[in-house]
C-alpha positions in Angstrom: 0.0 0.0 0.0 1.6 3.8 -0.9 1.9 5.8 2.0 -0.2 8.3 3.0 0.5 11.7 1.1 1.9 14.9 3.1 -0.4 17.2 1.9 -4.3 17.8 1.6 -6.5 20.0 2.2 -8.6 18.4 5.3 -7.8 15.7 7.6 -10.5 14.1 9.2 -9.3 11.9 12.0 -11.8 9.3 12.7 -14.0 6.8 10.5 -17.2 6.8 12.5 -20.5 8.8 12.0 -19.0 11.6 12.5 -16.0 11.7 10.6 -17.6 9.8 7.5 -20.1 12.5 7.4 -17.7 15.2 7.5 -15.5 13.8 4.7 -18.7 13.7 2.6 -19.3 17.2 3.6 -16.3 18.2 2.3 -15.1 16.1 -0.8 -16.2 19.2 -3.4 -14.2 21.2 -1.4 -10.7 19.9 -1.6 -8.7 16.4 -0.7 -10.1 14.8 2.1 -8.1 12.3 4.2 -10.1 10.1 6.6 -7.7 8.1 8.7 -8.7 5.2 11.2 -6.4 4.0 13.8 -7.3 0.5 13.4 -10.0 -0.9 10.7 -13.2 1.4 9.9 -15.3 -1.1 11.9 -13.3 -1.0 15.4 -15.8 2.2 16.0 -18.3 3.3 18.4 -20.4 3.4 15.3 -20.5 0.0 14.2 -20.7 -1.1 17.6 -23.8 0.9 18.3 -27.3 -1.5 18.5 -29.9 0.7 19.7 -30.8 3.1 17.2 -31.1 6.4 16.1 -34.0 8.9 17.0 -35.8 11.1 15.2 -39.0 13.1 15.1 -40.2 11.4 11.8 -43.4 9.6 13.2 -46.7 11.3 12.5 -46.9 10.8 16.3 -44.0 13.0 17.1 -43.3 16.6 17.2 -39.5 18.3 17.4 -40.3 19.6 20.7 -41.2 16.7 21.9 -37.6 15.4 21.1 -36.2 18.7 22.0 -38.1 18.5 25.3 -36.9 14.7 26.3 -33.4 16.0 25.5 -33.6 19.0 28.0 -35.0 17.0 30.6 -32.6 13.9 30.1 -29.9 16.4 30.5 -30.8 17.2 34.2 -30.4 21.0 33.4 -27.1 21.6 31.1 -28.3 21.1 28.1 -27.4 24.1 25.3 -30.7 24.5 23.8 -29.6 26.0 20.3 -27.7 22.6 20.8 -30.3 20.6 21.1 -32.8 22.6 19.0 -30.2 22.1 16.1 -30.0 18.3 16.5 -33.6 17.8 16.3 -34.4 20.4 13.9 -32.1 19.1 11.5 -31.4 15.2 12.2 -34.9 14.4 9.9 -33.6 15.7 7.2 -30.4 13.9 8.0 -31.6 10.8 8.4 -34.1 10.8 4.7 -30.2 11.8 3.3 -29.0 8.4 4.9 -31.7 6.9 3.6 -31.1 8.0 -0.5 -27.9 7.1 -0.1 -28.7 3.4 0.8 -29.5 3.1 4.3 -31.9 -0.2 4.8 -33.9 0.9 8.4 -36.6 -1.5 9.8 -39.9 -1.5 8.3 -43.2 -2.3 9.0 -44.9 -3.2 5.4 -43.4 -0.2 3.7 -43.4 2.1 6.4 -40.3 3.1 8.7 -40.9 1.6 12.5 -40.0 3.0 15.4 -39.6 1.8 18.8 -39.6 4.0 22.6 -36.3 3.6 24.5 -35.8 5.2 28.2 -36.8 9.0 29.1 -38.4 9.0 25.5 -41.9 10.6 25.4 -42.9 8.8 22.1 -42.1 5.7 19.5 -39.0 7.4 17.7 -36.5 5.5 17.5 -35.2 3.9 14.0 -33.2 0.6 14.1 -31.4 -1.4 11.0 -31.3 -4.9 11.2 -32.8 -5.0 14.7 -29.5 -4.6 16.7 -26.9 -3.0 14.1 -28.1 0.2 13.7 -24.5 1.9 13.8 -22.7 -0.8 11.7 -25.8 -0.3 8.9 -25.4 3.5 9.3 -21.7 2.9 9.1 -21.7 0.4 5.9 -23.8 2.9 3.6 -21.8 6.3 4.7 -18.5 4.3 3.8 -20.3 3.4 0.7 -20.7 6.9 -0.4 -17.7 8.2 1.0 -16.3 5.7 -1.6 -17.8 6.7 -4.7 -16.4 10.6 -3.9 -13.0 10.6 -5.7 -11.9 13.1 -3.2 -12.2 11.0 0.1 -9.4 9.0 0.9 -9.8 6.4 3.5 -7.0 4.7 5.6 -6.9 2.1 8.0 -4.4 1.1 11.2 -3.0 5.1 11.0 -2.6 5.8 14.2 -2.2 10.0 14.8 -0.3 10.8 17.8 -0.3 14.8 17.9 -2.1 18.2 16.2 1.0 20.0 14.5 0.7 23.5 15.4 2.4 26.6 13.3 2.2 30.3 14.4 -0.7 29.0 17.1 -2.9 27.7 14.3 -3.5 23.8 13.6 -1.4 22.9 10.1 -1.7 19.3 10.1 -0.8 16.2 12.5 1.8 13.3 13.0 1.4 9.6 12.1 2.5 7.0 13.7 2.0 3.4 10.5 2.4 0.3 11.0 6.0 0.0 10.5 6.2 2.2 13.6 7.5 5.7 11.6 6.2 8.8 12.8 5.3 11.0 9.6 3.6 14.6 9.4 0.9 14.9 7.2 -0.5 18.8 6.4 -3.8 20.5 5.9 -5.2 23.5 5.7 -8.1 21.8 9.1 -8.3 19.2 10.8 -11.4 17.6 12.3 -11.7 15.3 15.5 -13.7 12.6 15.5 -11.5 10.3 17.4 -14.9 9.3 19.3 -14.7 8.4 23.1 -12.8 7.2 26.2 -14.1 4.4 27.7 -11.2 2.5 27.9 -10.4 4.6 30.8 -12.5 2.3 32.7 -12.1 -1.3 33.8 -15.4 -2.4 32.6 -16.7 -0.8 29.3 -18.7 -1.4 26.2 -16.1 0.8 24.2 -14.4 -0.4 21.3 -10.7 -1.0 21.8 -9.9 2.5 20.0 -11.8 4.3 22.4 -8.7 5.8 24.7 -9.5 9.3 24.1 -7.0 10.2 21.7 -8.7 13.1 20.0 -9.2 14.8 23.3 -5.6 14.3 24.5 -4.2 15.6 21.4 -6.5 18.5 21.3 -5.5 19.4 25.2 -2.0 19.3 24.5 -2.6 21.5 21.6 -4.0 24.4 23.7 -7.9 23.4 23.2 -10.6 24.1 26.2 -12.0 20.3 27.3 -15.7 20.7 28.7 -17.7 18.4 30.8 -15.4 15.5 31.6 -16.8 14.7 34.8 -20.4 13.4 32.3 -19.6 9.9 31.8 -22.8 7.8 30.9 -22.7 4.3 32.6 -24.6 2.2 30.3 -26.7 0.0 32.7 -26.7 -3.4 31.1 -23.4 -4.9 30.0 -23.4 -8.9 30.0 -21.5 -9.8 33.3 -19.8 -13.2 32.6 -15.7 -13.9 33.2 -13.8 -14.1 30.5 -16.1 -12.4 28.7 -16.0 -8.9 26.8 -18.4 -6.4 28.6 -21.1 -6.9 25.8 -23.5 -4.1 25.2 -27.2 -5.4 26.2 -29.4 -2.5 24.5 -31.9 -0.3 26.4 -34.1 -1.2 23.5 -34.5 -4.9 25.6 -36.3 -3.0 28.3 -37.8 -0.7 25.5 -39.2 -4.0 24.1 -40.7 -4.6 27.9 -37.7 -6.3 29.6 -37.4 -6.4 33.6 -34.6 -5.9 35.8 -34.2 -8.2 38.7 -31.8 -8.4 41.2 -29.5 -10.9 42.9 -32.4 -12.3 44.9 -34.1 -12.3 41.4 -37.1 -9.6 42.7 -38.2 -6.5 40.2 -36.5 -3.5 42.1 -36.8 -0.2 39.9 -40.0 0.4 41.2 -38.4 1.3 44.5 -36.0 4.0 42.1 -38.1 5.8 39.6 -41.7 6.0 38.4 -40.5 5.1 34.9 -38.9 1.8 36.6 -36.9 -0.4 33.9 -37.2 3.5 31.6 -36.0 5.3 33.6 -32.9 7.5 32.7 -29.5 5.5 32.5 -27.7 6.9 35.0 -30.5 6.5 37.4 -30.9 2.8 36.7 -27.1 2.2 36.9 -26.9 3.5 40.4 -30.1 1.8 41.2 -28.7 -1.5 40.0 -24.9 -0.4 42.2 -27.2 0.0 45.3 -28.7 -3.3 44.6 -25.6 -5.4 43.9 -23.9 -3.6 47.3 -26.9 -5.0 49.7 -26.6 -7.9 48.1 -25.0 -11.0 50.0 -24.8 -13.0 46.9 -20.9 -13.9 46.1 -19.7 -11.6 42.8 -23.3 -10.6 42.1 -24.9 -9.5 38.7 -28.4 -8.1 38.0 -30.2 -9.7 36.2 -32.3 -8.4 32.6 -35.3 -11.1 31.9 -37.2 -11.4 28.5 -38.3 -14.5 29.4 -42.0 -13.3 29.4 -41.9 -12.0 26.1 -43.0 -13.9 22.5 -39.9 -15.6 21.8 -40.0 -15.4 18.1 -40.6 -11.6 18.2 -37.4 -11.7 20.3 -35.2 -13.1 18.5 -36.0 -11.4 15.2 -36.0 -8.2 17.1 -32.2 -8.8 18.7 -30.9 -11.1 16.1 -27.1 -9.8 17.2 -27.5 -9.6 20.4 -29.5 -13.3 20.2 -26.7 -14.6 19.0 -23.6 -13.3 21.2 -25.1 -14.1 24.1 -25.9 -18.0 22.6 -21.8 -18.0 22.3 -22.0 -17.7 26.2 -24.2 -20.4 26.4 -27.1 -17.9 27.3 -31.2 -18.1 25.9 -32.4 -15.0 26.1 -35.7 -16.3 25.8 -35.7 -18.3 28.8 -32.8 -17.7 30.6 -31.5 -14.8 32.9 -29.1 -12.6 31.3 -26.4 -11.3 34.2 -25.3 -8.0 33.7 -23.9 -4.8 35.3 -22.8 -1.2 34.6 -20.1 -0.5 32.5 -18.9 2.9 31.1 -20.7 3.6 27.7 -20.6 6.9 26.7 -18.8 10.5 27.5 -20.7 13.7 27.3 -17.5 15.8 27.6 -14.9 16.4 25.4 -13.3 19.0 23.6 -15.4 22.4 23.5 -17.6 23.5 20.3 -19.4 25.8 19.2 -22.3 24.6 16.9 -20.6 24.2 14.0 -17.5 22.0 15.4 -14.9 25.2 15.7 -12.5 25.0 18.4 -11.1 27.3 20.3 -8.1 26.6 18.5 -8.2 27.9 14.6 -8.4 25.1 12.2 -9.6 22.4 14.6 -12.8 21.1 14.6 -13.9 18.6 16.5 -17.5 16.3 16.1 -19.3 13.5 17.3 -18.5 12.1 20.3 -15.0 13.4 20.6 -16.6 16.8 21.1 -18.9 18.8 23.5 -21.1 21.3 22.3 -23.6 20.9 25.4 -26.7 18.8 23.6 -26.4 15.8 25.6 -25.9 18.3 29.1 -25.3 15.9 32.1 -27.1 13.1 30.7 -27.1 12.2 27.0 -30.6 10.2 26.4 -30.9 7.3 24.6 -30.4 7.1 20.8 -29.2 10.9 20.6 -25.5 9.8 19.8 -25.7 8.4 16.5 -27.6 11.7 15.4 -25.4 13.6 16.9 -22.1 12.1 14.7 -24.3 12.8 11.6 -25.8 16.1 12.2 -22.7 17.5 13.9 -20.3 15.8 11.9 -22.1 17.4 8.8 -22.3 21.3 10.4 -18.3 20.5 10.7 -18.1 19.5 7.0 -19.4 22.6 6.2 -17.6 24.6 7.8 -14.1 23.3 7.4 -14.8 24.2 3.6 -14.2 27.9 4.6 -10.6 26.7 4.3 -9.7 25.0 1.2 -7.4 26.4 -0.9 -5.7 28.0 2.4 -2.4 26.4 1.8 -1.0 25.1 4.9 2.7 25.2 6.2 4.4 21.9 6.6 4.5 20.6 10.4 8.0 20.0 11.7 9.4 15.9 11.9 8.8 14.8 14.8 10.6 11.3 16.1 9.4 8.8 18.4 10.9 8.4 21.5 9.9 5.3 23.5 11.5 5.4 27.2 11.0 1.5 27.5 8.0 2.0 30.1 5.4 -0.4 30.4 1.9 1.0 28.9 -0.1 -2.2 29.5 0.6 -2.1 33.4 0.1 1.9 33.2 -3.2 1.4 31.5 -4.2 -1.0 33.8 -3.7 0.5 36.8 -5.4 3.6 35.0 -8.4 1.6 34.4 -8.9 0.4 37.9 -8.1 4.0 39.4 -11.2 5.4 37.2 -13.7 2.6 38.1 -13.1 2.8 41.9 -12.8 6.2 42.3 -14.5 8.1 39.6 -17.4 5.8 38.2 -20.5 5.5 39.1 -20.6 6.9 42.6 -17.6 9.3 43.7 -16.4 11.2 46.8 -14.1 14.0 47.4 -11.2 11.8 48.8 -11.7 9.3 46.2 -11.2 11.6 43.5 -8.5 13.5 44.8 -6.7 10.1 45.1 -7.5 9.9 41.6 -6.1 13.2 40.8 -2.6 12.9 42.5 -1.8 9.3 41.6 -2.8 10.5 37.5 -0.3 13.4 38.2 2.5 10.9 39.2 1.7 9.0 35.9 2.5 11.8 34.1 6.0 11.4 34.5 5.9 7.8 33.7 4.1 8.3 29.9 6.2 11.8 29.3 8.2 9.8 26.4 6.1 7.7 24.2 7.3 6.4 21.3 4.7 3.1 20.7 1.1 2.8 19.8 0.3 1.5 23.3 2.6 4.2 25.1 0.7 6.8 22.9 -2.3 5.3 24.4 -1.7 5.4 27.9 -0.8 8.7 27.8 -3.4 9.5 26.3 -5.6 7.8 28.9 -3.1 9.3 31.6 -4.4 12.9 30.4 -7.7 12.2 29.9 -8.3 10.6 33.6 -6.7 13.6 34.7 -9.6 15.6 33.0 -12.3 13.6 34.3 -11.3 13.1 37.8 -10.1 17.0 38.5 -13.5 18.0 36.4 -15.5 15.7 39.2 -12.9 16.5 42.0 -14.2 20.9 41.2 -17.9 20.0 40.8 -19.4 19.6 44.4 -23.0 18.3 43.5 -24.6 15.7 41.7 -26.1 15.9 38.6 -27.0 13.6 35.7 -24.5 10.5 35.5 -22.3 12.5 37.7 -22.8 11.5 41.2 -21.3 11.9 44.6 -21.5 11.1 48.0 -20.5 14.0 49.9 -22.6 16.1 47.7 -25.4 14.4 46.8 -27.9 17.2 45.5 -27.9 19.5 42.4 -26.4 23.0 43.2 -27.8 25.9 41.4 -24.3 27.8 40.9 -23.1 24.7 39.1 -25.4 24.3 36.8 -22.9 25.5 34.4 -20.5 23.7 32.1 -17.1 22.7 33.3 -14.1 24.3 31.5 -10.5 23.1 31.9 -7.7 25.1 29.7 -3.9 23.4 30.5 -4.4 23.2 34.7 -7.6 26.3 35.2 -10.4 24.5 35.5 -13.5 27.0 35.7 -17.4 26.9 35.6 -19.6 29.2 32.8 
């Protein structure tokens, strides 16, 4: 395979939602280079089962959607955010749909389905469970027929090159382990999220927070990193990948039981198994912590639903779970929380500009305040495509703006151990700044991240890349929760346990100032 040129005219780094809509956005207006760090389907995308929502039904209305996105996002929603994603994700989604996209049907006409904290039936789904990777496959599609769009797998960037404070292009780290710069006249992040910084997580393997690491070193403002979404239901078996297990199941009328195998949701939220997701994952940790059941799961039961209609409705997750020698039409399924989704990243306005010129950022590596302190169901994957569009379009305010070339840079590996680093990471997140935090907790967090720094200061491999990356990023998260004395949407803590009306503002870190506006 050549090697990737040195020169276009917009990088987009990132082969989800986002960053496939983006390129597509942008191929009349230059070369576009879309590089993946590993293989265009190791993405949140393609991972994604639960759908995308949309006011489309003759049922629904935008504020409707607009309304169950305020209220999902326990107060810090931007509403021009929000008003823009439901505004413009129908005419998104009939766009997805020309270019190929094969949603479920009923006869001929699109079906839609309810998920938590969703007012009405608006959710779309492909394939039953592989809404993302459908979504995925026919935006790659047409991304390929665009002469312009470039697409390249296993490129791994490790840094934003930066000339006369401006961004001018990034460094590549191939296969072959050479670290090559690569200009453009903007770069785009959608590097998705960080969920590897936790022990237990749905993520993908990519998802170490790259784009939000490189942005931070580069000078970029990172909002909200103390928002992680803990997805509720993640199959809990050893030796076994923390599987996704969709909301749609409880959509679909699924229970929730616990260890002692009794309905418990009721005692948590009038909306029981709906409710929002980080109310159900801290119902389901208070369960599993009175429990006196050795290692204990909750447990999600279909078992009272039509089995056929079950299986044609879940067909992926029907089958993963039959690897783990699991029926889920008449057995249990065990599962617990794991970290799903992060409603922080690096600060947007509504059309993906940075604070930093030429960077854009979209998608999931970005935060532009439409998911607030709780992101509701189904809102990601419109997100990536309305969000990653808006950036599209404005990126092409650049092309022909001829970029300078970034300086060489060499890697410089120090010999350090990233697996052990990253592990030790991931267990520092989970205990002290998942689900439910504290004050001494996080500022353990905090100081033992700061002595890691010193330990990743050299990389010079993929996997030391990584864990600094994850280094930083923790940082962000745990000194973002550490300032933020309340509880609000998936953020939760002990020693402050209520909302508090002077922080119902957004989070702003810039290098070590973290403030509140």
């Amino acid at each position: 395979m050549p090697e990737i040129p040195t020169e276009v005219d917009f990088l987009v780094i990132g082969a989800g939602v986002a960053g496939l809509r983006a390129a597509i956005e942008l191929a009349s207006a230059g070369r576009v280079l879309v590089l993946a760090k590993r293989e265009v389907a190791d993405s949140a995308t393609n991972w994604a089962q639960g759908g995308i929502a949309a006011a489309l039904s003759d049922e629904d209305e935008i504020g409707l959607h607009l309304q169950d996105t305020m209220v999902a996002g326990d107060g810090l929603c931007n509403e021009d955010a929000v008003r823009v994603l439901v505004e413009e994700g129908p005419p998104r989604i009939e766009e997805l749909i020309e270019w190929g996209t094969q949603f479920d049907r009923t006869g001929t006409r699109l079906a839609f389905t309810r998920e938590g904290a969703h007012s009405r039936n608006r959710i779309l789904h492909a394939h039953g469970d592989s809404t993302g990777r459908e979504i995925q496959r026919a935006l790659y599609a047409k991304a390929n027929t665009l002469p312009n769009i470039t697409v390249r797998e296993f490129e791994f960037t490790t840094s934003l090159a930066l000339c006369d404070g401006a961004v001018c292009g990034i460094h590549v780290l191939d296969e072959s382990g050479s670290l090559r710069p690569v200009s453009a006249s903007a770069v785009l992040l959608a590097t998705g999220g960080f969920g590897q910084l936790y022990r237990n997580t749905t993520n993908p393997a990519v998802a170490t927070g790259d784009g939000v690491a490189m942005a931070f070193r580069a000078g970029a403002e990172i909002s909200d990193m103390e928002f992680v979404q803990f997805h509720p239901t993640a199959l809990y078996l050893k030796h076994a990948p923390r599987f996704l297990l969709s909301e749609a199941l409880r959509g679909e009328g699924a229970y929730l039981r616990n260890p002692e195998l009794e309905r418990f949701m009721i005692k948590y939220h009038p909306l029981q198994e709906l409710a929002p997701r980080d109310v159900v994952a801290r119902a389901i940790v208070t369960e599993l912590q009175a429990s006196r059941v050795p290692d204990p799961a909750v447990y999600l039961d279909l078992t009272h639903l039509d089995p056929a209609h079950v299986r044609s409705r879940f067909p992926r997750i029907d089958a993963t779970c039959r690897e783990y020698h699991i029926d889920i039409t008449s057995d249990l399924i065990p599962v617990r929380p794991a970290a799903h989704y992060a409603m922080g990243g690096v600060r947007t306005d509504l059309h993906g500009r940075t604070n930093v010129p030429r960077l854009y950022a979209a998608g999931e590596a970005a935060a532009t305040g439409v998911h607030g302190a709780n992101r509701l169901a189904s809102n990601s994957l419109l997100e990536g495509l309305v969000y990653g569009a808006r950036a599209g379009e404005s990126m092409r305010m650049h092309a022909g703006q001829k970029a300078a070339p970034p300086s060489p840079e060499t890697a410089r590996s120090t010999g350090s151990d990233p697996e052990g680093v990253i592990s030790e990471i991931q267990d520092l997140m989970w205990n002290e700044a998942g689900i439910v935090r504290s004050a001494k907790g996080l500022q353990h967090a905090v100081d033992r991240l700061r002595t890691l720094a010193m330990v990743v200061a050299a990389p010079g491999s993929r996997r030391e890349y990584e864990a600094q990356n994850l280094q930083q990023v923790g940082w962000l998260v745990a000194a973002s929760a550490l300032a933020r004395e309340e509880s609000r949407g998936a953020h939760y803590r002990t020693d402050f346990p209520n909302p508090e009306e002077k922080f119902r503002k957004h989070s702003v870190v810039s290098g070590e100032n973290i403030r509140f506006e």
